[in-house]
MDAnalysis code that builds the backbone (N, CA, C; Angstrom):
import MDAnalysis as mda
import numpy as np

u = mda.Universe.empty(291, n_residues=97, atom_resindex=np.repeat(np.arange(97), 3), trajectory=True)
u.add_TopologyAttr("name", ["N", "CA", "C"] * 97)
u.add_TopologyAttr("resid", np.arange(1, 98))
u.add_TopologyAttr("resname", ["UNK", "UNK", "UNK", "UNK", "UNK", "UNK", "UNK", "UNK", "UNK", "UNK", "UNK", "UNK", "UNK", "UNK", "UNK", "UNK", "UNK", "UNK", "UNK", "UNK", "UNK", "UNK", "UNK", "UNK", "UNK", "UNK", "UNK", "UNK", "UNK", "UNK", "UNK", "UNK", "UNK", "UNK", "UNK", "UNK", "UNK", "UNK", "UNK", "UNK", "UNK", "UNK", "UNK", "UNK", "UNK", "UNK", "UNK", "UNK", "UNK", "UNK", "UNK", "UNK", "UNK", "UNK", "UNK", "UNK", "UNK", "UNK", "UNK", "UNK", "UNK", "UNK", "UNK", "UNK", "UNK", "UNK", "UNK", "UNK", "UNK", "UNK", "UNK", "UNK", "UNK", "UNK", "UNK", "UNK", "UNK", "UNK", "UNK", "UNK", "UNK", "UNK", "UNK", "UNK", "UNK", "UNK", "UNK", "UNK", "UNK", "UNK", "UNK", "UNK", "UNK", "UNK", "UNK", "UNK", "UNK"])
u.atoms.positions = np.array([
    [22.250, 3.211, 31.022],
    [21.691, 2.022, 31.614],
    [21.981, 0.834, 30.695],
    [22.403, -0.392, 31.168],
    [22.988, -1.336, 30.524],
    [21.561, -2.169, 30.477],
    [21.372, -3.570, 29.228],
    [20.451, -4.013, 29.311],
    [19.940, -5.169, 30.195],
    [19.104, -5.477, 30.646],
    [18.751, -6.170, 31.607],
    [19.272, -7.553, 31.647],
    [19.610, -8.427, 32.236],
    [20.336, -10.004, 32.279],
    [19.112, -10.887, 31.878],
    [17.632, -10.179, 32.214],
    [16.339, -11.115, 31.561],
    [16.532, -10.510, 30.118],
    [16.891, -9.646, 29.464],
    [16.469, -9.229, 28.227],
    [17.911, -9.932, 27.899],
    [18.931, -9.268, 28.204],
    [19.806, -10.113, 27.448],
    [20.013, -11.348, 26.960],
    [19.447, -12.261, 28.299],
    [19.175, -13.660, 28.090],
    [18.396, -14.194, 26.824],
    [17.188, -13.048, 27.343],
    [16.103, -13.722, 25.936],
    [16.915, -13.561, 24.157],
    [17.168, -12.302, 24.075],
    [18.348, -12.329, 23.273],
    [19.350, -12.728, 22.508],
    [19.676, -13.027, 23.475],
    [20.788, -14.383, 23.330],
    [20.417, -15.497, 23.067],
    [19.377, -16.185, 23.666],
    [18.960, -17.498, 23.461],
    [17.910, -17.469, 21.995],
    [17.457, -16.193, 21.882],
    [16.952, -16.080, 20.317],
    [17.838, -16.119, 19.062],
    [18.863, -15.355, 19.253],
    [20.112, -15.335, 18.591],
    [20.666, -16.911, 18.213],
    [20.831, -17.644, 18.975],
    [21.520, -18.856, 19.015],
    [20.943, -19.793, 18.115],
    [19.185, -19.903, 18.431],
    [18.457, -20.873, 17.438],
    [18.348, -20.019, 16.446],
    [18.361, -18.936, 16.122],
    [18.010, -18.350, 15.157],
    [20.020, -18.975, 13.824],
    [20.908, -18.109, 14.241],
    [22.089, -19.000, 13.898],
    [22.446, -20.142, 13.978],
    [21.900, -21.284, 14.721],
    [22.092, -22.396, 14.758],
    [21.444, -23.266, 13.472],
    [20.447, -22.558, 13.085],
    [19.488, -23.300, 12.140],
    [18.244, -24.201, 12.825],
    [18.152, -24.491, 14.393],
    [17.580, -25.677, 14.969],
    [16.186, -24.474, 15.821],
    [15.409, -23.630, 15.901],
    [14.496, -22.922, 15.795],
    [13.476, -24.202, 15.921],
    [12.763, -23.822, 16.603],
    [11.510, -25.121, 16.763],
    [10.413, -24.622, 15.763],
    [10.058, -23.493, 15.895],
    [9.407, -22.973, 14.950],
    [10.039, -23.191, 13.689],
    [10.959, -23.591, 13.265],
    [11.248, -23.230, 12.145],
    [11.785, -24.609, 11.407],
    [11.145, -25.882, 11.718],
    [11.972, -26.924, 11.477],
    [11.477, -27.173, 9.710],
    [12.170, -27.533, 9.208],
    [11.740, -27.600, 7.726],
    [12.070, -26.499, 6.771],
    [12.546, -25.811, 7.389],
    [12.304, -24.415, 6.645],
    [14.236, -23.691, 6.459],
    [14.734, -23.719, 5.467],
    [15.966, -23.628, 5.477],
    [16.340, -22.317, 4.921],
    [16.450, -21.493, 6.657],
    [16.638, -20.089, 6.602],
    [17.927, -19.607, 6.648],
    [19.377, -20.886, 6.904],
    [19.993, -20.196, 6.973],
    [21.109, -19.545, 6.043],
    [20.779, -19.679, 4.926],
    [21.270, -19.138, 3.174],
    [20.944, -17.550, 3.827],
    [19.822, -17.881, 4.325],
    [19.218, -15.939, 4.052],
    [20.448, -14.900, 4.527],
    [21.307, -15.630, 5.641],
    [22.231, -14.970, 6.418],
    [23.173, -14.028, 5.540],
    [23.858, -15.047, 4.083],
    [24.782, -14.593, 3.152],
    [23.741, -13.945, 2.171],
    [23.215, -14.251, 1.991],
    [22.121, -14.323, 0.609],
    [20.775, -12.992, 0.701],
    [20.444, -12.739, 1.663],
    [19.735, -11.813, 1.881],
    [19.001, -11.449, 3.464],
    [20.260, -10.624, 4.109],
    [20.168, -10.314, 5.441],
    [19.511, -9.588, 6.000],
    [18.617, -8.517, 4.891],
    [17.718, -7.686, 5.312],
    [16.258, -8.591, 5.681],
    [16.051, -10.071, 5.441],
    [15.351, -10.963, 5.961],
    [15.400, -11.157, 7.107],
    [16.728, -11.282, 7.695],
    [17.221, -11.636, 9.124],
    [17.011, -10.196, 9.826],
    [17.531, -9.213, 9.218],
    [16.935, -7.685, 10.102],
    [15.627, -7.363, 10.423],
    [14.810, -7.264, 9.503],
    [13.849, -7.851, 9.476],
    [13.670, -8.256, 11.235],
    [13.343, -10.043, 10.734],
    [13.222, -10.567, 11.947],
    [13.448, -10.029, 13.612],
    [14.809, -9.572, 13.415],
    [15.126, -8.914, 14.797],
    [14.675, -8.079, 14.749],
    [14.713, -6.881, 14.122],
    [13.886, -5.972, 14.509],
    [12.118, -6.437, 15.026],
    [11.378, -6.798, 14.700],
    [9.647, -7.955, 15.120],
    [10.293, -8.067, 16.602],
    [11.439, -9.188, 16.802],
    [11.605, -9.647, 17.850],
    [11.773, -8.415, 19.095],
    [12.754, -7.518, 18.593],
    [13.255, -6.159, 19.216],
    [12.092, -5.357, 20.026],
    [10.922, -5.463, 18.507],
    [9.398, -4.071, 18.665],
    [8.631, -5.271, 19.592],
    [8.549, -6.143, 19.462],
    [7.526, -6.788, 20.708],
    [7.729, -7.352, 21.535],
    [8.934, -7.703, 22.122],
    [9.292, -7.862, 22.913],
    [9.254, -6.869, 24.915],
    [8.455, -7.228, 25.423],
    [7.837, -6.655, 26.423],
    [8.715, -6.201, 27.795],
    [9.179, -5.511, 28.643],
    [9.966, -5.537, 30.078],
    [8.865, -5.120, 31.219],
    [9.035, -5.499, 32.231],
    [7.951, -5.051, 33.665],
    [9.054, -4.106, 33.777],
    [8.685, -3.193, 34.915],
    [9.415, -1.841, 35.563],
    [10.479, -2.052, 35.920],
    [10.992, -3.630, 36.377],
    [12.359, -4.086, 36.771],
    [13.165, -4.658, 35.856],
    [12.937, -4.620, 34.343],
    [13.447, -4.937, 33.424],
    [13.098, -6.463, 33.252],
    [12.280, -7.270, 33.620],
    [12.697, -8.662, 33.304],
    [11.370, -8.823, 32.302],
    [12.026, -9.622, 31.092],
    [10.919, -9.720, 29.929],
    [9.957, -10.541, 30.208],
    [9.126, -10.271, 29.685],
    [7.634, -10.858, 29.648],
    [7.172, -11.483, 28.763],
    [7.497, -11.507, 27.392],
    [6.991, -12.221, 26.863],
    [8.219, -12.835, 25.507],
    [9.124, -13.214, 26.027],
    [9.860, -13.456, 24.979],
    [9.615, -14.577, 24.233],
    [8.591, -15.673, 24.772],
    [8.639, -16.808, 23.988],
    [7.468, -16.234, 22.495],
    [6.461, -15.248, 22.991],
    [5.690, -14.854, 21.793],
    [6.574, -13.311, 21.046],
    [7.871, -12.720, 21.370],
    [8.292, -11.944, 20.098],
    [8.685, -12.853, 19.391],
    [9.295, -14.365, 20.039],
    [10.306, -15.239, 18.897],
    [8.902, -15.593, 18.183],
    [7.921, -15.955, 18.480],
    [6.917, -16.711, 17.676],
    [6.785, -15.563, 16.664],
    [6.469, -14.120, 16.813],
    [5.990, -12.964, 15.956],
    [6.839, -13.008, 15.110],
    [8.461, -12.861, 15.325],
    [9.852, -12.653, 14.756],
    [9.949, -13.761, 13.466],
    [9.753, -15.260, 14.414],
    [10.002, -16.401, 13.390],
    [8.932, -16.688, 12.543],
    [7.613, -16.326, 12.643],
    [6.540, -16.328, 11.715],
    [6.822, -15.625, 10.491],
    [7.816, -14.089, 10.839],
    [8.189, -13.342, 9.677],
    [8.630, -14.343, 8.361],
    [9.852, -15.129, 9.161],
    [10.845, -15.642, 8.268],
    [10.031, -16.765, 7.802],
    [8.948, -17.431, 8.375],
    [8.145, -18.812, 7.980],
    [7.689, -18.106, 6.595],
    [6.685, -16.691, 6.812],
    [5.606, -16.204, 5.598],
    [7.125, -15.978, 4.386],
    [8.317, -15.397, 4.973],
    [9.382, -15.108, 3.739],
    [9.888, -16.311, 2.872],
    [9.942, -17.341, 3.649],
    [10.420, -18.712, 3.172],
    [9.370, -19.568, 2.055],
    [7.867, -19.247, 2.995],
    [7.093, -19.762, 2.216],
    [6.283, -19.554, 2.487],
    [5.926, -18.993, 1.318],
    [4.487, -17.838, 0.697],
    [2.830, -18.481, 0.820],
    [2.687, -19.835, 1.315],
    [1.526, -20.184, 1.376],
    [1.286, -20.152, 3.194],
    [2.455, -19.954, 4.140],
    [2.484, -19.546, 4.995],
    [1.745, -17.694, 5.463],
    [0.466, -18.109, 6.359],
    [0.291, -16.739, 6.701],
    [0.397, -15.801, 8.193],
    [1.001, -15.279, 8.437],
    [0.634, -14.997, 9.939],
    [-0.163, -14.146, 10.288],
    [-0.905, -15.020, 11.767],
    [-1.927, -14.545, 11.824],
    [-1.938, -13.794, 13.425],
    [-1.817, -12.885, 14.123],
    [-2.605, -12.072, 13.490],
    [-1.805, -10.900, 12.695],
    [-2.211, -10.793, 11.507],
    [-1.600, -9.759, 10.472],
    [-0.321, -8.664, 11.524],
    [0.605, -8.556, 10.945],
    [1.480, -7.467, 11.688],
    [0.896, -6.361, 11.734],
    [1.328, -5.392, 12.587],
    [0.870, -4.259, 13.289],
    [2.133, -3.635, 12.481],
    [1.999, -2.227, 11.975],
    [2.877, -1.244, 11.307],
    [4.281, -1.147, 12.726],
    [3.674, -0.974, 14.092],
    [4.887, -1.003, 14.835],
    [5.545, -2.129, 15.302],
    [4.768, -3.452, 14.603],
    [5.636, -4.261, 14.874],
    [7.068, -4.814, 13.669],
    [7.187, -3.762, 12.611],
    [7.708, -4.097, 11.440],
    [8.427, -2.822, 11.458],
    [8.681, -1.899, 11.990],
    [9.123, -1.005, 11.856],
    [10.494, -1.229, 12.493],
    [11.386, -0.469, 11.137],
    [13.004, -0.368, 11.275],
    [13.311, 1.128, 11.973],
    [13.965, 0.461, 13.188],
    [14.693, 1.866, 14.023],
    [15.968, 2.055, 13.782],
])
């Protein structure tokens, strides 16, 4: 089964601000060194985005605007440490598959 055109989308359009550097969540915050510099930051991230990211029975996502918020909060608390997210991660939302 191939992945859904709503999941892919969300995906994709996470992907883009996330490489682009322009992330709304993320304005001020200069994540994109981490790319060369330390990518297990950026895995990280996708993976958050990957684990909470939601589908209904017909595949179309549900909540993609809050995995990017879960995902990009990661990289906010990694960037800067007086940053906290709240609510605290869940063990399955951090977990590497």
């Amino acid at each position: 089964m191939r992945l859904s055109e709503s999941f892919s989308g969300a995906l994709r359009t996470f992907a883009y601000f996330m490489a682009s550097g322009t992330h709304y969540e993320l304005k001020g915050i200069d994540y994109l060194k981490l790319y060369g510099e330390e990518p297990s930051a950026i895995e990280q991230v996708f993976a958050i985005f990957a684990n909470v990211i939601e589908l209904d029975e017909n595949r179309n996502v549900l909540n993609a605007k809050y995995a990017e918020k879960r995902a990009v909060d990661y990289l906010r608390s990694y960037c800067d440490p007086n940053f906290k997210v709240k609510p605290p991660y869940e063990d399955w939302e951090t977990e590497l598959h």
